[in-house]
C-alpha positions in Angstrom: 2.7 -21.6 5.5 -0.6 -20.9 4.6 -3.7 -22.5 5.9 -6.6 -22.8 3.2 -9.1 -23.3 5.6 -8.2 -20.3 7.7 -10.1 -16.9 6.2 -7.0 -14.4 7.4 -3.9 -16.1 7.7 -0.9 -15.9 10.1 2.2 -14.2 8.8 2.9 -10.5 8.0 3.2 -9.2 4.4 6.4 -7.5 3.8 4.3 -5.2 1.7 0.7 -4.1 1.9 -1.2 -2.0 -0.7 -4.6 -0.7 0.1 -6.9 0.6 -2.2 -9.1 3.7 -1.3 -12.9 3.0 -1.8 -16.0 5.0 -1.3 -16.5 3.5 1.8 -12.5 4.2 3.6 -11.8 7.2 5.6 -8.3 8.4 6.0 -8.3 8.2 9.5 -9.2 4.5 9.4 -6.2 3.8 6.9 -3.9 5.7 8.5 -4.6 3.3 12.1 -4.7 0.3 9.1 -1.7 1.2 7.8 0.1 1.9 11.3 -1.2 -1.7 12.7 0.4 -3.3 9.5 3.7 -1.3 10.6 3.2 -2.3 13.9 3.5 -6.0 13.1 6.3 -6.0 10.6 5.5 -5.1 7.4 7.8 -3.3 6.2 6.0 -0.8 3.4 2.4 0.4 3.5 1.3 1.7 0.2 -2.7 3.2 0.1 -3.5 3.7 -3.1 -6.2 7.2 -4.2 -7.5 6.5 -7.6 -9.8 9.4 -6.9 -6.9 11.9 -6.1 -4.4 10.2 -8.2 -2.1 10.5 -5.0 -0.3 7.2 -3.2 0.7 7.1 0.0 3.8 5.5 1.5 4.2 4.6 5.3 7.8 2.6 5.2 10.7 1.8 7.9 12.8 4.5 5.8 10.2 6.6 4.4 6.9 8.4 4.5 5.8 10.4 1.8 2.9 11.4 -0.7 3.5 10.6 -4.1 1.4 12.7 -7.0 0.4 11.0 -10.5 4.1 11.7 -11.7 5.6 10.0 -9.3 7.1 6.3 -9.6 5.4 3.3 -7.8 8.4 0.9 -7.0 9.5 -0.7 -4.0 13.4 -3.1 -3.4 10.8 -5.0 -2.0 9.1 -5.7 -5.1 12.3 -6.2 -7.5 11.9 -5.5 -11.7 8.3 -3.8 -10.5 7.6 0.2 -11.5 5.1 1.7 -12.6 4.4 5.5 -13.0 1.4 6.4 -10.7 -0.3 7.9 -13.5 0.0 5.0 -16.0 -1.7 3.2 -13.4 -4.3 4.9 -12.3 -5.2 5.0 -15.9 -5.4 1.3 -16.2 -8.0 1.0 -13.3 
């Protein structure tokens, strides 16, 4: 349930998508993206717009996906997206 009041709340995503900005290092969301793991979220997607690349950190996966690739998760159900499509929209 969430709490309005509270700034972060208390439950665990079953997915999580970061978005690389000038400001990110790799190294600090690859530790961001292993702490989500770490407490149950099941799929970790950071997101390049830069590189056109997305990054997947799953319980059954972890891979790089280029600008051709397809941006979909069961989790997410009726949702793709090529990666390139989408970086073009932001």
């Amino acid at each position: 349930m969430c709490e309005a009041k509270r700034r972060v709340q208390r439950f665990v995503p079953d997915v999580a998508i970061e978005i690389v900005s000038e400001n990110d290092t790799f190294k600090k969301l690859v530790r961001k993206a292993d702490r989500y793991r770490k407490y149950g979220t099941k799929e970790v997607w950071i997101i390049d717009p830069d590189s056109r690349i997305a990054f997947l950190y799953s319980e059954a996966l972890n891979t790089i996906l280029r600008e051709n690739g397809i941006f979909q998760s069961s989790l997410i159900p009726g949702f793709s997206i090529r990666l390139s499509d989408l970086f073009d929209q932001l």
